[in-house]
TIMAR-467542 format. One record per residue: residue in one letter; residue number from 1; z, x, y of N, C-alpha, C, O in turn. Coordinates in Angstrom, 1 decimal, m for minus. Layout:
<recs>
+------+------+--------+--------+--------+--------+--------+--------+--------+--------+--------+--------+--------+--------+
| volo | kemi |   n.c3 |   n.c1 |   n.c2 |  ca.c3 |  ca.c1 |  ca.c2 |   c.c3 |   c.c1 |   c.c2 |   o.c3 |   o.c1 |   o.c2 |
+------+------+--------+--------+--------+--------+--------+--------+--------+--------+--------+--------+--------+--------+
|    A |  NUM |      Z |      X |      Y |      Z |      X |      Y |      Z |      X |      Y |      Z |      X |      Y |
...
+------+------+--------+--------+--------+--------+--------+--------+--------+--------+--------+--------+--------+--------+
</recs>
This chain:
<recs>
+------+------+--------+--------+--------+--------+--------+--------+--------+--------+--------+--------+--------+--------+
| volo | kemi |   n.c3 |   n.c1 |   n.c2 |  ca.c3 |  ca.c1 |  ca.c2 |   c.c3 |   c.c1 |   c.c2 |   o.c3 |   o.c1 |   o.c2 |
+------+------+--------+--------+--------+--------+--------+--------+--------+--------+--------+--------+--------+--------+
|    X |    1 |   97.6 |   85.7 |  120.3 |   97.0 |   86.7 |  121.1 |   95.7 |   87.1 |  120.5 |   95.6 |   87.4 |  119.3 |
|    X |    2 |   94.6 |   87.3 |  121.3 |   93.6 |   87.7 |  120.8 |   93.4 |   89.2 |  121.0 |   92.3 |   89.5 |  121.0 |
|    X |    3 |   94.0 |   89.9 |  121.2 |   94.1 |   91.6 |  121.5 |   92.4 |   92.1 |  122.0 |   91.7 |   92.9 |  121.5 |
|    X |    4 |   92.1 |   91.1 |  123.1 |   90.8 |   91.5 |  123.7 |   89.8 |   91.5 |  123.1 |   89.0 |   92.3 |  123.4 |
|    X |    5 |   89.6 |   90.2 |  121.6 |   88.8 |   90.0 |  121.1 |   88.0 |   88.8 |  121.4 |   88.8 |   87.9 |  121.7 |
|    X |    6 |   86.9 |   88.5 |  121.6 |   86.0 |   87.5 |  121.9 |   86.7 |   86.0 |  120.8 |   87.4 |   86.5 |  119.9 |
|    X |    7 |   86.8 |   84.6 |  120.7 |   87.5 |   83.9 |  119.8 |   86.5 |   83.6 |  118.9 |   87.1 |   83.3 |  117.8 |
|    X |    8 |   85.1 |   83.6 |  118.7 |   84.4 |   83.8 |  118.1 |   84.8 |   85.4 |  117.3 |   84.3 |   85.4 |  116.2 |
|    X |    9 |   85.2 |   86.1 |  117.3 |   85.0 |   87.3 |  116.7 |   86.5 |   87.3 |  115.7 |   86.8 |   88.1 |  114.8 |
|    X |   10 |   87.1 |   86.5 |  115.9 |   89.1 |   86.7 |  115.5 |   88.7 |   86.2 |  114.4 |   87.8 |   85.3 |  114.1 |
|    X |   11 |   89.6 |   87.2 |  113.6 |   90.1 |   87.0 |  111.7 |   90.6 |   85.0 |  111.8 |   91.2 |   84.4 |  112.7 |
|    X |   12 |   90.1 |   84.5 |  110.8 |   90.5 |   82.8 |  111.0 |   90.3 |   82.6 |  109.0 |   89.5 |   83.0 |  108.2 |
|    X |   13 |   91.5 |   81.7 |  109.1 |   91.1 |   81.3 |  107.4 |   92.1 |   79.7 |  107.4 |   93.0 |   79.7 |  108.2 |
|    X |   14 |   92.0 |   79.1 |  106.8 |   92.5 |   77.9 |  106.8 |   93.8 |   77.7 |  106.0 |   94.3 |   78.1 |  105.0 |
|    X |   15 |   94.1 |   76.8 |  106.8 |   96.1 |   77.2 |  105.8 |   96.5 |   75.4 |  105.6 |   96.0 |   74.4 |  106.2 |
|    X |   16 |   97.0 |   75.4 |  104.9 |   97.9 |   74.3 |  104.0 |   99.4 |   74.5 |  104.2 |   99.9 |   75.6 |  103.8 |
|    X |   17 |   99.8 |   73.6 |  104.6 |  101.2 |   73.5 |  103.8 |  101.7 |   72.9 |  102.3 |  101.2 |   71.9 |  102.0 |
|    X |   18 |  102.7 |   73.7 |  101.4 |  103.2 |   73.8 |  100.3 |  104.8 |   73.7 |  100.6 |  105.6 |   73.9 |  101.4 |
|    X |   19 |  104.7 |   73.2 |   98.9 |  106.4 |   73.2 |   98.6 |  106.6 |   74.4 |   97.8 |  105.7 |   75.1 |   97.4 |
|    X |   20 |  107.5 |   74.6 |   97.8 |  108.1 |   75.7 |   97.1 |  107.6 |   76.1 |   96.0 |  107.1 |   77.2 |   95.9 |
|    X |   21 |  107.5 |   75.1 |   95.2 |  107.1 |   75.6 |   93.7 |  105.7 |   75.0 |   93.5 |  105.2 |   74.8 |   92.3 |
|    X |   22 |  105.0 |   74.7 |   94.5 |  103.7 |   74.5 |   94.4 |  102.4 |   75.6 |   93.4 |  101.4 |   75.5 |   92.7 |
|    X |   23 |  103.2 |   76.6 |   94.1 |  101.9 |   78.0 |   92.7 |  102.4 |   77.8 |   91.5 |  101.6 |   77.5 |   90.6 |
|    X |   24 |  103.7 |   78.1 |   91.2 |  104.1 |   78.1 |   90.1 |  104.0 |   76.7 |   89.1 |  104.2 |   76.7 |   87.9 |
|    X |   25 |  103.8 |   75.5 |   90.2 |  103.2 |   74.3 |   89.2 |  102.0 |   74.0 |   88.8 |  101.8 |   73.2 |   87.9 |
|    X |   26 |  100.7 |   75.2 |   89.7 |  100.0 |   74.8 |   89.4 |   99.0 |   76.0 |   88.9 |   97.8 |   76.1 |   88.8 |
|    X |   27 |  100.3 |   77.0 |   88.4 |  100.1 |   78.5 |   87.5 |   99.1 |   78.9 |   87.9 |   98.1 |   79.0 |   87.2 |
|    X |   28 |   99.4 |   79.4 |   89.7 |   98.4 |   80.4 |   90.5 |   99.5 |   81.6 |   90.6 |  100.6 |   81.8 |   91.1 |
|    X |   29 |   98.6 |   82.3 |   89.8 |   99.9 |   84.0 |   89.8 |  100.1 |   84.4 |   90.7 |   99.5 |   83.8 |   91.6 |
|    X |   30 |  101.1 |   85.5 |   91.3 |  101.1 |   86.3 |   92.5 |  100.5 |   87.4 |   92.2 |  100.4 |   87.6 |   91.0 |
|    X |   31 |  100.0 |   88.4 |   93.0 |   99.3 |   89.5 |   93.2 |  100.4 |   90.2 |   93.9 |  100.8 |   91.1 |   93.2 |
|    X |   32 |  100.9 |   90.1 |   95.0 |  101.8 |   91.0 |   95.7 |  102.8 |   90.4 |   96.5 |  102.4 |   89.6 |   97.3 |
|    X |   33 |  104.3 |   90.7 |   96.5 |  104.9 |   90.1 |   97.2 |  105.9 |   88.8 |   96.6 |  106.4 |   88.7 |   95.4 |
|    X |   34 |  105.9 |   88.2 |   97.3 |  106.6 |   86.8 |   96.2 |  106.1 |   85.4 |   97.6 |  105.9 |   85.4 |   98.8 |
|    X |   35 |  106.2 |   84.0 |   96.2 |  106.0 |   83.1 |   96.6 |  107.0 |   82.7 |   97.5 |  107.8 |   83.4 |   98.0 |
|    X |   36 |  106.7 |   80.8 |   97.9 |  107.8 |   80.8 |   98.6 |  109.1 |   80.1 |   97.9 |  109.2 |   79.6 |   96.8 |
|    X |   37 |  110.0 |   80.3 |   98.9 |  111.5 |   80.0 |   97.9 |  112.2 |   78.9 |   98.9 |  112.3 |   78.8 |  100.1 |
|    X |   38 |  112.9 |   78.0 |   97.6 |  113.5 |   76.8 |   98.5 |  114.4 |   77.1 |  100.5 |  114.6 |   76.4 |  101.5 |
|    X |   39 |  114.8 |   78.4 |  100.1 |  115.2 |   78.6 |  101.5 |  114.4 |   79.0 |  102.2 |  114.9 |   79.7 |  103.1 |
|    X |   40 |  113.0 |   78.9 |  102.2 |  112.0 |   79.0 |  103.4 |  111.7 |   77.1 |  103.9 |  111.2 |   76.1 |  103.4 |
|    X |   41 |  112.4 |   77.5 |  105.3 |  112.8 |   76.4 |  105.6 |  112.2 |   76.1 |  107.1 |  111.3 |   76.9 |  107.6 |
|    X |   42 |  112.5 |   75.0 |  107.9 |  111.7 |   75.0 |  109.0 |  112.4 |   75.6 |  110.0 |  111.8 |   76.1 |  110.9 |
|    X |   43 |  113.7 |   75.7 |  110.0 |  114.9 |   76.5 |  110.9 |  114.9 |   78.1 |  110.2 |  116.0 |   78.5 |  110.4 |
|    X |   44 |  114.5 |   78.5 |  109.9 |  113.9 |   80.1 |  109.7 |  112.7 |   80.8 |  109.9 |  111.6 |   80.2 |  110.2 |
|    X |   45 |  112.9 |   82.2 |  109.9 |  111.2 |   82.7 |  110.2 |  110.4 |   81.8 |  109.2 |  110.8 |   81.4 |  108.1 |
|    X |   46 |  109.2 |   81.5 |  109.9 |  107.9 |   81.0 |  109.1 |  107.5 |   82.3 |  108.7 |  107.7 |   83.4 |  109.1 |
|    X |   47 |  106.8 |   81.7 |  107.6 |  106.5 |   82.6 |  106.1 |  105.1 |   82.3 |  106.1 |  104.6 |   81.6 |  107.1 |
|    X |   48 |  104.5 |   82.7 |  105.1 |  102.9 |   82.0 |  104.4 |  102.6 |   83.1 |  103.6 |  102.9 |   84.3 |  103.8 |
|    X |   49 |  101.8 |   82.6 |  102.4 |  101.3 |   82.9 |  101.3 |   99.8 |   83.0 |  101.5 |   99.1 |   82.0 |  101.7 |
|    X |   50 |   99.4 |   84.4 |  101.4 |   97.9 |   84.4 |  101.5 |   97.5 |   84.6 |  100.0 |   98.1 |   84.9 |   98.9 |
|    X |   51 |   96.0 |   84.3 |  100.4 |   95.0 |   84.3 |   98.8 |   94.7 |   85.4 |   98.9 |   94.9 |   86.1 |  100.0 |
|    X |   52 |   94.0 |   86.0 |   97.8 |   93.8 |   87.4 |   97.8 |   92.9 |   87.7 |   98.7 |   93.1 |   88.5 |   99.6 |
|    X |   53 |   91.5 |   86.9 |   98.5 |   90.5 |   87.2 |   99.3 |   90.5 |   87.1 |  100.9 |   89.6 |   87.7 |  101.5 |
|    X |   54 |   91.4 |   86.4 |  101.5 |   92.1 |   86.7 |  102.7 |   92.5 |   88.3 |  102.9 |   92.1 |   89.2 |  103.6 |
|    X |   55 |   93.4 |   88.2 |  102.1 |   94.8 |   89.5 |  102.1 |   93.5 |   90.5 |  102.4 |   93.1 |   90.7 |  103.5 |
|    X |   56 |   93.0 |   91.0 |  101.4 |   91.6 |   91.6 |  101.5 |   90.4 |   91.8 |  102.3 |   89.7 |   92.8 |  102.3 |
|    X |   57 |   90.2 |   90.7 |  103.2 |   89.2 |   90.9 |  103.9 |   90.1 |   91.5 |  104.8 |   89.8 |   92.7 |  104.8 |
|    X |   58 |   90.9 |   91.4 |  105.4 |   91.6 |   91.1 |  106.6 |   92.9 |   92.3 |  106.5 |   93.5 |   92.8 |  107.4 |
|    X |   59 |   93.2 |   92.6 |  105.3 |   94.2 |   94.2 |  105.2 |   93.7 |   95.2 |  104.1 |   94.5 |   96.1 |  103.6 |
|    X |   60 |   92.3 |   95.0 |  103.7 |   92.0 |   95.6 |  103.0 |   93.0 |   95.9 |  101.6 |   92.6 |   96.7 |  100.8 |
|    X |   61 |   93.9 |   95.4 |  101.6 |   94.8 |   95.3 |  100.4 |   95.6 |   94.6 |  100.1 |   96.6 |   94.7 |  100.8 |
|    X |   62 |   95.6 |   93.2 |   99.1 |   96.9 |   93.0 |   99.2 |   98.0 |   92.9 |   99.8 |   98.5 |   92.2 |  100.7 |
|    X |   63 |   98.4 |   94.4 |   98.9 |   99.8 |   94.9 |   99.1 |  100.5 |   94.9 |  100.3 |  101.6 |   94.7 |  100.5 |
|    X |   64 |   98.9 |   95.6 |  101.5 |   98.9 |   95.9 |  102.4 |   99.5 |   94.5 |  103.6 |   99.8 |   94.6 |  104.8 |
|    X |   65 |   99.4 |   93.7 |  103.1 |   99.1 |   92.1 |  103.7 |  100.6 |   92.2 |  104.2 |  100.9 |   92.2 |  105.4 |
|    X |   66 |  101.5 |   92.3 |  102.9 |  102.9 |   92.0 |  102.8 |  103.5 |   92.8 |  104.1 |  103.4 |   93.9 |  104.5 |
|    X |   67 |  104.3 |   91.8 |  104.6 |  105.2 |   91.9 |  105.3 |  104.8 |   92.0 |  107.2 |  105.4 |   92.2 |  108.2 |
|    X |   68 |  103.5 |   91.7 |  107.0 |  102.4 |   91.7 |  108.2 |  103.0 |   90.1 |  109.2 |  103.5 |   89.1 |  108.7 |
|    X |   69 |  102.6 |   90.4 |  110.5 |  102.8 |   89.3 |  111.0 |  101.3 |   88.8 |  111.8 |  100.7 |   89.5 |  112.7 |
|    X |   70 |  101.1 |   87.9 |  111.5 |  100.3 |   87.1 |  111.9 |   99.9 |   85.8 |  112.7 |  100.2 |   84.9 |  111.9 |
|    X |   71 |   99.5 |   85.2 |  113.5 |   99.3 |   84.0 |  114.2 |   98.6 |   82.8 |  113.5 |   97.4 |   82.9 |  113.3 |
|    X |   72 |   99.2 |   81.8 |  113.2 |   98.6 |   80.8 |  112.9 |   98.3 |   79.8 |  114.3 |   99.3 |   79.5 |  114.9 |
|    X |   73 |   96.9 |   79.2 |  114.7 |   97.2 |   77.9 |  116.0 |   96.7 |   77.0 |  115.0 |   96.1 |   77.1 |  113.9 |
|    X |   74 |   97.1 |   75.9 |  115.9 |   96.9 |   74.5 |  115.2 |   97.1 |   73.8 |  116.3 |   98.0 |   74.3 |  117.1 |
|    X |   75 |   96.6 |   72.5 |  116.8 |   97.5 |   71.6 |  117.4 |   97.5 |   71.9 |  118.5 |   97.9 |   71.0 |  119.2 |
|    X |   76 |   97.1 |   73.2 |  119.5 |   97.2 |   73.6 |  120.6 |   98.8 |   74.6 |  120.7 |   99.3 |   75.0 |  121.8 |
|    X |   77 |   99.2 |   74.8 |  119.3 |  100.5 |   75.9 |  119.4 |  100.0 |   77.3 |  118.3 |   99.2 |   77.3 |  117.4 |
|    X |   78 |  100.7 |   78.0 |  118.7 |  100.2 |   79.3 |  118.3 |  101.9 |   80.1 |  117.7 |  102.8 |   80.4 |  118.3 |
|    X |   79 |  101.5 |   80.1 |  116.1 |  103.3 |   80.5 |  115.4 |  102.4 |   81.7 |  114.5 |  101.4 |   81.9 |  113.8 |
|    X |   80 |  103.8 |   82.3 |  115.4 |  103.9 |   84.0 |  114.6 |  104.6 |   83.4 |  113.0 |  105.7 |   82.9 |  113.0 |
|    X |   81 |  104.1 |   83.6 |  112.1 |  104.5 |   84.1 |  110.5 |  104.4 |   85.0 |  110.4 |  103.7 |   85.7 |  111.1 |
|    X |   82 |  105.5 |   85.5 |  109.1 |  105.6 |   86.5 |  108.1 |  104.4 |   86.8 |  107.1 |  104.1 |   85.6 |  107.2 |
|    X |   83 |  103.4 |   87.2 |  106.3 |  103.4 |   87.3 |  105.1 |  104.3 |   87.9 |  104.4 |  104.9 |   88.9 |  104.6 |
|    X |   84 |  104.4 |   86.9 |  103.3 |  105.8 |   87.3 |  102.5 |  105.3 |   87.1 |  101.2 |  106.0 |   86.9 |  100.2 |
|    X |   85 |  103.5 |   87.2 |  100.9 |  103.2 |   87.0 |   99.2 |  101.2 |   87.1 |   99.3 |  100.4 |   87.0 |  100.2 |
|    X |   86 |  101.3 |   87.3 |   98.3 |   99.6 |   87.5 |   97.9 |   99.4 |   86.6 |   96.8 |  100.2 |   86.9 |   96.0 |
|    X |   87 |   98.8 |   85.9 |   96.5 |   98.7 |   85.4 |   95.5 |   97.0 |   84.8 |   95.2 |   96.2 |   84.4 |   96.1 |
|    X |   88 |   96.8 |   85.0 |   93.6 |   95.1 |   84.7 |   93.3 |   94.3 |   83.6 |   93.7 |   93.1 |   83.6 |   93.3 |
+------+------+--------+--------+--------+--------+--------+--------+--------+--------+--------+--------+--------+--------+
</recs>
């Protein structure tokens, strides 16, 4: 949903999919929240792990990020995630 914003004007940052132990293999710390964990799965809420400077533009904190739900589209489909982590 764009909550009556122009699509030129909507918060947008680019997302990847990861494995589980993807930060921790490649010793990107967390900032707030936690990474993801082998039971984030495709039959469960979707999750995602924002970078700080995301978390930041866009919740002015972090911290604040955590537990936010958000829209990712792609593909011509549009999925509500969790944040469930902040990381550097």
């Amino acid at each position: 949903p764009n909550d009556g914003m122009r699509e030129a004007d909507q918060p947008w940052a680019s997302w990847y999919a990861v494995s589980h132990s993807f930060f921790d293999t490649v010793g990107i710390p967390v900032v707030a929240g936690r990474v993801f964990e082998a039971g984030d799965t495709a039959d469960r809420q979707p999750v995602i792990v924002l970078g700080r400077t995301a978390a930041t533009r866009y919740f002015g904190d972090p911290q604040a990020a955590v537990g936010r739900a958000v829209t990712l589209s792609g593909g011509g489909v549009d999925r509500a995630v969790t944040i469930v982590g902040v990381v550097e």
